[in-house]
C-alpha positions as CSV (number, residue, x, y, z in Angstrom):
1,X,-41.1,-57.2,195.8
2,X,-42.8,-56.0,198.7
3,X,-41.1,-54.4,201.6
4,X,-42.0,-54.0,205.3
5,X,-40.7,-51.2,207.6
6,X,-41.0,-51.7,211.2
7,X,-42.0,-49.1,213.4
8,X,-40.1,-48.6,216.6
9,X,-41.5,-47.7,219.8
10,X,-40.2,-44.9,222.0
11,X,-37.9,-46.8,224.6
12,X,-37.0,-49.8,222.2
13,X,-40.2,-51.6,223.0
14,X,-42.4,-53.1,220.1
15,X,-43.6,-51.2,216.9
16,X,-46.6,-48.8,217.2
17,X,-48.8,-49.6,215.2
18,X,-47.8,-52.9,213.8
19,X,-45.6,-53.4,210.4
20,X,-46.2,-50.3,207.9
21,X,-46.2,-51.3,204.4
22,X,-44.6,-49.1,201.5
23,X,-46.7,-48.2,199.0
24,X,-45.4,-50.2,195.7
25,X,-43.9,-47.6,192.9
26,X,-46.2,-46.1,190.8
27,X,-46.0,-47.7,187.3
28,X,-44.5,-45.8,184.4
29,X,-46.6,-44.4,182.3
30,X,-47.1,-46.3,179.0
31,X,-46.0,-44.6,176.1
32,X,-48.6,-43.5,173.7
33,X,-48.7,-43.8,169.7
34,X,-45.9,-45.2,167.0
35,X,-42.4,-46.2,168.7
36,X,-39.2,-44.2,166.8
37,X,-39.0,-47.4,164.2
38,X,-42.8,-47.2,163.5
39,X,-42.3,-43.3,163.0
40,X,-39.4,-43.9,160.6
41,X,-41.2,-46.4,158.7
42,X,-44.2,-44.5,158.6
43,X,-42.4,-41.3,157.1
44,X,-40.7,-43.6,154.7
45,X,-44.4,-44.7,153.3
46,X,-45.2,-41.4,153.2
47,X,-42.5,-40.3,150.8
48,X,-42.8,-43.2,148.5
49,X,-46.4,-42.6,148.1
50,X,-46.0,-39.0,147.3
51,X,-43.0,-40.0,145.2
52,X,-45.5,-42.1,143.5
53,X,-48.2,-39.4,143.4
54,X,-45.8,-36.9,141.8
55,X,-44.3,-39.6,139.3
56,X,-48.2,-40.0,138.1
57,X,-49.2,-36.0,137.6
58,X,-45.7,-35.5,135.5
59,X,-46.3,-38.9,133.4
60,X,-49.8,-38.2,132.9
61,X,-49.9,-35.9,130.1
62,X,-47.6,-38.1,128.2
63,X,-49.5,-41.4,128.4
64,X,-52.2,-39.0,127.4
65,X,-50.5,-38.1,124.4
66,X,-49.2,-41.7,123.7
67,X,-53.0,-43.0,123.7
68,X,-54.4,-40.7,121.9
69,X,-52.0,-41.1,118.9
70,X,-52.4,-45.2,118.7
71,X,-56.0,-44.9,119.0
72,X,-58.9,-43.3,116.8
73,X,-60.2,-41.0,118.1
74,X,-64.1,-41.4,118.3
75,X,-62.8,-44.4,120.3
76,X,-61.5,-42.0,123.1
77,X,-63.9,-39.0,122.7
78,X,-66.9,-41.4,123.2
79,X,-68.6,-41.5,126.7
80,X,-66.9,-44.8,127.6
81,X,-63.7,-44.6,126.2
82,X,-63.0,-47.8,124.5
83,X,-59.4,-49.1,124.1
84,X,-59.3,-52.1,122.7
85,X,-55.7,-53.8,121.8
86,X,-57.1,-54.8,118.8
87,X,-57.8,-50.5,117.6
88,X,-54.1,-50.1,118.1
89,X,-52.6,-48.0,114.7
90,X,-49.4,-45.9,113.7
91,X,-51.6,-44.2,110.9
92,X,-51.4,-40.9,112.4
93,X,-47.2,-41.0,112.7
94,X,-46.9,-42.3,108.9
95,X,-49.5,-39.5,108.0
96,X,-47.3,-36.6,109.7
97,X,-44.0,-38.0,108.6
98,X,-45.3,-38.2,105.0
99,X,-46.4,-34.3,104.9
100,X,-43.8,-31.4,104.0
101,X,-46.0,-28.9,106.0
102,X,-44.7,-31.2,109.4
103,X,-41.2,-32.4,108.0
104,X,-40.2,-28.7,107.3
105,X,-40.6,-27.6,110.6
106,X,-39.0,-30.8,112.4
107,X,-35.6,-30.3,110.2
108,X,-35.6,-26.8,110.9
109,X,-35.9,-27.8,114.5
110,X,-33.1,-29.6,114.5
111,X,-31.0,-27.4,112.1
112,X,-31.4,-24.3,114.7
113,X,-30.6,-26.8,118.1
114,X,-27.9,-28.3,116.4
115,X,-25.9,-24.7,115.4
116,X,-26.9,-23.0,118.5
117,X,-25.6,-26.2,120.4
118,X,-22.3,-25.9,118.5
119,X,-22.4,-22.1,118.7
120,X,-22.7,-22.3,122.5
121,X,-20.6,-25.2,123.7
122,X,-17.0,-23.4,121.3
123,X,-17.8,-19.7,122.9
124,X,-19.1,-21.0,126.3
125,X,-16.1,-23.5,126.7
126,X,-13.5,-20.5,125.7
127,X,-15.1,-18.7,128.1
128,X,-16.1,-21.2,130.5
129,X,-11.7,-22.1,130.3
130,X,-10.9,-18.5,131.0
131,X,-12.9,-18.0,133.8
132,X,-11.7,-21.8,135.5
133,X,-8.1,-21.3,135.3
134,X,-7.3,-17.5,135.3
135,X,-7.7,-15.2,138.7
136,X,-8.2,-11.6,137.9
137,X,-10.9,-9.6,140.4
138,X,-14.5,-9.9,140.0
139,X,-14.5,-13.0,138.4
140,X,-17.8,-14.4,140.8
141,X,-19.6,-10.9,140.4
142,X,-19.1,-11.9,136.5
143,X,-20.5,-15.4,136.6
144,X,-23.3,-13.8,139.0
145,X,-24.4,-11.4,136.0
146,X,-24.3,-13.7,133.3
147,X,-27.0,-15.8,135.5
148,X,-28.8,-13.0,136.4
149,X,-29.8,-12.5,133.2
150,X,-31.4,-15.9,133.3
151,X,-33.9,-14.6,135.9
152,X,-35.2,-11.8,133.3
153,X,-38.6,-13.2,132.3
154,X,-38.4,-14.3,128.6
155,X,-42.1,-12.1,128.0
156,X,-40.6,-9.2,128.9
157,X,-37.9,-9.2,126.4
158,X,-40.1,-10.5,123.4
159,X,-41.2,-7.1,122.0
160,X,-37.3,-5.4,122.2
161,X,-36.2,-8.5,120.5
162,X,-39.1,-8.6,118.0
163,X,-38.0,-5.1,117.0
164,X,-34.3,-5.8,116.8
165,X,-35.0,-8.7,114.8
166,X,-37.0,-6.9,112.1
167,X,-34.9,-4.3,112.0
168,X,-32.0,-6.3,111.3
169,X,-34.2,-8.2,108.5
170,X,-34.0,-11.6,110.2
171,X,-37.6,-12.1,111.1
172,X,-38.9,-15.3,109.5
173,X,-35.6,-16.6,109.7
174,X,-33.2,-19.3,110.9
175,X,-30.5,-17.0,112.0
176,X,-33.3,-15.4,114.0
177,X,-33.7,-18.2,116.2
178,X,-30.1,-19.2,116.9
179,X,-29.1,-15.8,117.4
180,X,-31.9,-15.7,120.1
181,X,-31.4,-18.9,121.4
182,X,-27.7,-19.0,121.6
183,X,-27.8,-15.1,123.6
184,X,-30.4,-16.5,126.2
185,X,-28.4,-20.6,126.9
186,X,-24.9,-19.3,126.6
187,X,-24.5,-18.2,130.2
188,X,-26.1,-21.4,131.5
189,X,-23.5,-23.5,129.3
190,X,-21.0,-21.2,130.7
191,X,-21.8,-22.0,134.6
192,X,-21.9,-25.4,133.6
193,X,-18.6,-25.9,132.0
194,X,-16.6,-24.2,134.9
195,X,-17.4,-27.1,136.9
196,X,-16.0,-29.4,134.7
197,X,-12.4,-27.7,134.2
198,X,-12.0,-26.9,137.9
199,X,-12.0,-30.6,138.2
200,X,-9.3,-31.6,135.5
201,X,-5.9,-31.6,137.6
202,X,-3.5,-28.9,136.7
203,X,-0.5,-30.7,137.2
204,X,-1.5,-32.1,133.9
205,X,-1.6,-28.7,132.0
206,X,1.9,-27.9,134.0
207,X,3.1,-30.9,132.3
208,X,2.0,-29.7,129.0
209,X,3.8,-26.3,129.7
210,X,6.9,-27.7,130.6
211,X,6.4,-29.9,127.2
212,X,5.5,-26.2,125.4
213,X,2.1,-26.0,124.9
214,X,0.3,-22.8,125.2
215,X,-3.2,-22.1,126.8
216,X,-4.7,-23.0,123.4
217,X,-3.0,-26.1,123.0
218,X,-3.8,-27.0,126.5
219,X,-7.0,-25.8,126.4
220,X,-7.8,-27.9,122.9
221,X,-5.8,-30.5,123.1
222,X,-5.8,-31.5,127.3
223,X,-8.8,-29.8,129.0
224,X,-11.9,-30.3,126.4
225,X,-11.2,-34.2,125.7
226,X,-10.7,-34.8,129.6
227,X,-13.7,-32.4,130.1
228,X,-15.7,-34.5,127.2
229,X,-18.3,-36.1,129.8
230,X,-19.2,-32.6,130.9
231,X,-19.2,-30.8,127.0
232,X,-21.6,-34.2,126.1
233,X,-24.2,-33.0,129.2
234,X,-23.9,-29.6,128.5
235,X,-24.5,-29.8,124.2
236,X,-27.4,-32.4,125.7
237,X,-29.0,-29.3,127.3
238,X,-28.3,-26.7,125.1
239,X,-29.8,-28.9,122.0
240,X,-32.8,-29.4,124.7
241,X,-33.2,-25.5,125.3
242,X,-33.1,-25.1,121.8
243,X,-35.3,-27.5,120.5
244,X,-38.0,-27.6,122.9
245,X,-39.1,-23.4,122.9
246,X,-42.7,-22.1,121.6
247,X,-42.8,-18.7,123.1
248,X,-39.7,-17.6,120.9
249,X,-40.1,-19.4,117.8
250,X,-43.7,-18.2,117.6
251,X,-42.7,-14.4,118.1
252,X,-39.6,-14.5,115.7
253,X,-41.5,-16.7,112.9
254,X,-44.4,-17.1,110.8
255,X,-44.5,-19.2,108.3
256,X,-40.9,-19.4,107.3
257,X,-38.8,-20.7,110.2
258,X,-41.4,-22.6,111.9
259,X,-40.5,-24.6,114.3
260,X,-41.5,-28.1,115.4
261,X,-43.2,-27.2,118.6
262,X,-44.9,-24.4,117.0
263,X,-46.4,-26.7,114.1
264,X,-47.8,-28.8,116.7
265,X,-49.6,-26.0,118.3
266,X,-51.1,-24.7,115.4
267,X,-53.3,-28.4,115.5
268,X,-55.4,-27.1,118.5
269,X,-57.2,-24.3,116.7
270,X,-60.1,-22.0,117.6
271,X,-62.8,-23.8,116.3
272,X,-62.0,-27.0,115.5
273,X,-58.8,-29.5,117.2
274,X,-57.0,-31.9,116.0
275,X,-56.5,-34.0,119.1
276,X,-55.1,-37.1,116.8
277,X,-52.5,-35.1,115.1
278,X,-51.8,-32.5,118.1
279,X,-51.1,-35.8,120.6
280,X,-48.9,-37.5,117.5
281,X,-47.0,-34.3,116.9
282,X,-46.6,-34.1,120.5
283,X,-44.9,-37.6,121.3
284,X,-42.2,-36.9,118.1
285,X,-41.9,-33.4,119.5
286,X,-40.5,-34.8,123.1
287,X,-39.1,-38.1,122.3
288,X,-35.9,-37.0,121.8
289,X,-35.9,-34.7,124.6
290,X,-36.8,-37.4,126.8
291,X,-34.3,-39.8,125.3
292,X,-31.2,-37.4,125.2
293,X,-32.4,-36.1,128.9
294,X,-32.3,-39.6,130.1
295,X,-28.8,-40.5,128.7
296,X,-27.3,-37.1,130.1
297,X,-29.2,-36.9,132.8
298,X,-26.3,-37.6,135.8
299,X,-23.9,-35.1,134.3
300,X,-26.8,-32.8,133.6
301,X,-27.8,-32.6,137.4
302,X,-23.9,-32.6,137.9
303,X,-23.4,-29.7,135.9
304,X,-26.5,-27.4,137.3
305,X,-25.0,-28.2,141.1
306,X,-21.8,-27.9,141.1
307,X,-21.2,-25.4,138.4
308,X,-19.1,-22.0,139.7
309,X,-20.1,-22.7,142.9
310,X,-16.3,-24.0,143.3
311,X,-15.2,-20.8,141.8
């Protein structure tokens, strides 16, 4: 609303100048762009899409792989790929699955994940035991060097370990690879399983002292089956570890002890490829990976967090 001042002359007489009017307040400026809800919403959109974007560059090669192994491939390599329902076939799985050369490999596969996954999870739970319950000095400096060892580029130790290997007569072999394997994941199943025992209360092992059980008992009988979740996610990524390396299993073996993932390699030659067998070998290579990672995967993520950082 408007407001008048009067002006009073000197003396009391009538204002000089007649009424003076105030000049109305100056408005407030407007504010420019996206209000704080439009901002938030705006930043949510942006995640989901790159969510969405990332989700698509990781699936990709699979669904790569998945086509190319259901349909023939001078459908796929012609100028306008055709995919038509109707070309759908399994041929190339029952084709692989009924061959030696590719079943050989795939049960030695599983033979070495499945001992180095045993291998690790009875030495790395001892281990991973010892270092949750007991409180002796240097106990974080020792869980810092067994993962420092993880940061030791896998290259650089391939010749040393190619030597040792041969020298120990081993190369071509089985025990090569779980040897190997089971030196390079038992620190990792080690930080992992630390976690898991910190959280298991010990007024349950008092209990069991008072009833005269020693640390093995305790250990065997009280922490591992209460600890079970945590042993499941850790074999989950040992078997993973194991299972899914090319860079060792192609410098340890050669014809022997070939491994799945190193069979499906050897379909992408020099001068001719195999894109049919290479994408069918491919999908049975990481099924299981996928499958087991998927089950696992919320003690997995679990495991990798909170591991000795309790310690």
């Amino acid at each position: 609303m408007t407001t008048f001042r009067t002006a009073t002359a000197p003396g009391g007489g009538q204002p000089a100048g007649g009424p003076a009017t105030q000049a109305p307040p100056a408005p407030s400026p407007r504010r420019r762009g996206l209000s704080r809800r439009g901002r938030k919403r705006a930043v949510t959109v942006l995640h989901r899409f790159l969510l969405v974007v990332a989700l698509l560059y990781f699936i990709a090669p699979f669904v790569w792989m998945v086509v190319y192994s259901v349909f023939p491939a001078h459908d796929l390599q012609r100028e306008n790929p055709r995919l038509d329902p109707g070309d759908l076939t399994l041929s190339s799985y029952r084709r692989l699955l009924g061959q030696s050369s590719f079943l050989k490999p795939m049960l030695t596969s599983a033979m070495v994940g499945l001992l180095t996954t045993l291998i690790c999870l009875a030495l790395g739970s001892i281990a991973a035991y010892g270092l949750a319950r007991l409180r002796f000095r240097g106990k974080q400096v020792l869980l810092l060097a067994m993962m420092s060892t993880q940061a030791i580029p896998v290259i650089v130790l391939a010749v040393p370990l190619f030597i040792v290997i041969r020298t120990l007569g081993l190369f071509d072999t089985p025990a090569a690879l779980i040897i190997t394997y089971t030196a390079f994941i038992l620190p990792l199943v080690v930080w992992m399983m630390v976690g898991f025992f910190e959280d298991i209360p010990l007024s349950l092992e008092k209990a069991a002292r008072i009833d005269g059980c020693g640390r093995w008992q305790i250990l065997w009988r009280i922490a591992a089956p209460l600890a079970a979740p945590g042993l499941a996610a850790t074999g989950v990524f040992a078997f993973i570890t194991a299972w899914s390396d090319f860079f060792l299993a192609k410098i340890l073996t050669a014809s022997n002890a070939t491994t799945l993932p190193v069979r499906t390699a050897s379909f992408q030659g020099l001068f001719a490829n195999d894109y049919t067998s290479a994408a069918t070998a491919g999908v049975i290579t990481t099924l299981p990976v996928m499958l087991l990672a998927l089950a696992a995967q919320r003690w997995i993520v679990r495991g990798l967090t909170e591991g000795a950082v309790k310690g």
